[in-house]
C-alpha positions as CSV (number, residue, x, y, z in Angstrom):
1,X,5.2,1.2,20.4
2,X,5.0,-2.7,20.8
3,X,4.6,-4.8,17.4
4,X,1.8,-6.5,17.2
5,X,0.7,-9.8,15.0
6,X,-2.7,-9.4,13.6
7,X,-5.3,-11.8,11.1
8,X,-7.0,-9.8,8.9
9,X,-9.9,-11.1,6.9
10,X,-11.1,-9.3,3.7
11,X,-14.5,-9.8,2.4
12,X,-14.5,-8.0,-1.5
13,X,-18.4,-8.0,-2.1
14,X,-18.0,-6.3,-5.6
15,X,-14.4,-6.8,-7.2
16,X,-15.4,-4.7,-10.3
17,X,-15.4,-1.5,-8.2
18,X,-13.2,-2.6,-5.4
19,X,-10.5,-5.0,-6.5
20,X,-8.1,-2.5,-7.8
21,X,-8.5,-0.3,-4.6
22,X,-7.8,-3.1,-2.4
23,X,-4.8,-4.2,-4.1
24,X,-3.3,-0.1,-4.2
25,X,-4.0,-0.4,-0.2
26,X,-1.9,-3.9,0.3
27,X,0.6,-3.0,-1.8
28,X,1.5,0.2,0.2
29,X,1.4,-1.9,3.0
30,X,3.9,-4.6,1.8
31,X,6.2,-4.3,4.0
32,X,4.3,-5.4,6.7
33,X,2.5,-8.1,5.0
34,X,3.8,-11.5,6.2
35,X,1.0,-13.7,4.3
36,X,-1.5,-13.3,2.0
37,X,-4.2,-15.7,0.8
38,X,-6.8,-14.7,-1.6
39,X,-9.6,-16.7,-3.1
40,X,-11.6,-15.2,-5.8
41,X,-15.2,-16.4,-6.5
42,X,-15.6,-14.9,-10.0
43,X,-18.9,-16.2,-10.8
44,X,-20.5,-14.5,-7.8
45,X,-18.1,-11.4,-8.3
46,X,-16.7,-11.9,-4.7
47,X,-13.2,-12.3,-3.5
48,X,-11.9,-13.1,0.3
49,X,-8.2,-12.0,1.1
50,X,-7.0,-13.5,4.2
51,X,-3.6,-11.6,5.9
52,X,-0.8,-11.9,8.3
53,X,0.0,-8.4,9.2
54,X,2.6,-6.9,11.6
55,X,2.8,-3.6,12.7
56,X,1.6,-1.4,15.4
57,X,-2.1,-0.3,17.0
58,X,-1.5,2.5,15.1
59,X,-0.7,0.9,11.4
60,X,-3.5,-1.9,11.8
61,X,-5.9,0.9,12.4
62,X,-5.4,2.8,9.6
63,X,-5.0,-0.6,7.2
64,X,-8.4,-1.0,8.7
65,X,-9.8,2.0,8.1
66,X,-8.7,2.9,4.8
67,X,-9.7,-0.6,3.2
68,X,-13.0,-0.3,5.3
69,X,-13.6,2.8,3.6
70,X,-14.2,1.4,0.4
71,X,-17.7,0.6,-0.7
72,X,-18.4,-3.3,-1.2
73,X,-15.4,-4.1,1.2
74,X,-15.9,-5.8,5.1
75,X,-13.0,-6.1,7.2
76,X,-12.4,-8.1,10.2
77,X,-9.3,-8.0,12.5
78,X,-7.8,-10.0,15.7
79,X,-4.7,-9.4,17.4
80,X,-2.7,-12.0,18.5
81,X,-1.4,-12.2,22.4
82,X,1.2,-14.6,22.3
């Protein structure tokens, strides 16, 4: 399978409930990580992770799916064709 470059935004609507999840998720995924930018917005409880993620169809799928599985978390990907 070809490796594939991918932006991945992370909107965290509730970081009380979700924060901790989302962090468990990335972390397994380090090794595929290549940036990560976060800006929390503790006042209105809301964080945005911005990521550089290489991998495969298959591995930027499941990232997806398993962070958009958690309640209070939107995520939005593009592939890059370079």
């Amino acid at each position: 399978m070809d490796i594939k470059t991918a932006m991945i935004s992370i909107a965290i609507t509730d970081r009380e409930a979700a924060y901790s999840k989302v962090n468990e998720i990335l972390h397994m995924n380090a090794a595929h990580i290549y940036l990560r930018v976060g800006y929390p917005m503790r006042e209105e409880n809301v964080a945005i992770i911005f990521l550089v993620f290489k991998g495969t169809t298959d591995q930027i799928g499941s990232l997806n799916g398993k962070l958009g599985q958690i309640n209070g978390v939107k995520v939005q990907s593009h592939t890059l064709k370079y």
